[in-house]
N, C-alpha and C positions, 0 to 999 in steps of 0.2 A: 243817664236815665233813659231806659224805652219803655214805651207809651204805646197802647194801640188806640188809630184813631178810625174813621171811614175810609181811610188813601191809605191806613195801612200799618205797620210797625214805625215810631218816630222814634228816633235817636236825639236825645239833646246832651250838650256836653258847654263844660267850661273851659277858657286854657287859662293854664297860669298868670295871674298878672291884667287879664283881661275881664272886662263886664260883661261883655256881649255874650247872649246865648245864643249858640249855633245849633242849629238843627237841622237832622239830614234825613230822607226817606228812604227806608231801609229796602221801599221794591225798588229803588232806584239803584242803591250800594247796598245789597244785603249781610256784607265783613263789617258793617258798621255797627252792627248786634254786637261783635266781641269786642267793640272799642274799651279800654282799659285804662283806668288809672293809668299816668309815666310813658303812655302808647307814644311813639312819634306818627308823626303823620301827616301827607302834604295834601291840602283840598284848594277847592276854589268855591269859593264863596260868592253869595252877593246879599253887599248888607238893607237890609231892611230899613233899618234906622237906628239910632243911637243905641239901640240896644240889644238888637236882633239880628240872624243872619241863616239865610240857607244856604245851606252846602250842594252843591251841584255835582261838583266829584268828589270822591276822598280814598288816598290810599292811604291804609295802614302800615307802614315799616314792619316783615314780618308775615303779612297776609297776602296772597294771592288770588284772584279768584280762576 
């Protein structure tokens, strides 16, 4: 799902298997707009709390920038 907030385009996503919602700021990683359903992808997170997590970096398998 993206979202415009005041900081900007947010990307939120869920992975399989997992509750946590991750969210990542797209002026930060702006390939993160085309994140897709099935997308592989390796990030670094820091979680929030039991149920939340920002994404700090994220490559998509596939994107470049």
């Amino acid at each position: 799902m993206v979202t415009s907030s005041e900081q900007g385009q947010i990307v939120q996503y869920l992975l399989s298997g997992d509750t946590t919602i991750y969210t990542v700021n797209a002026s930060k990683a702006p390939l993160a707009i085309f994140l897709e359903k099935g997308d592989a992808i390796t990030a670094e997170v820091q979680l929030l709390d039991n149920g939340t997590a920002t994404v700090e970096e994220i490559e998509i398998e596939g994107l470049s920038e």
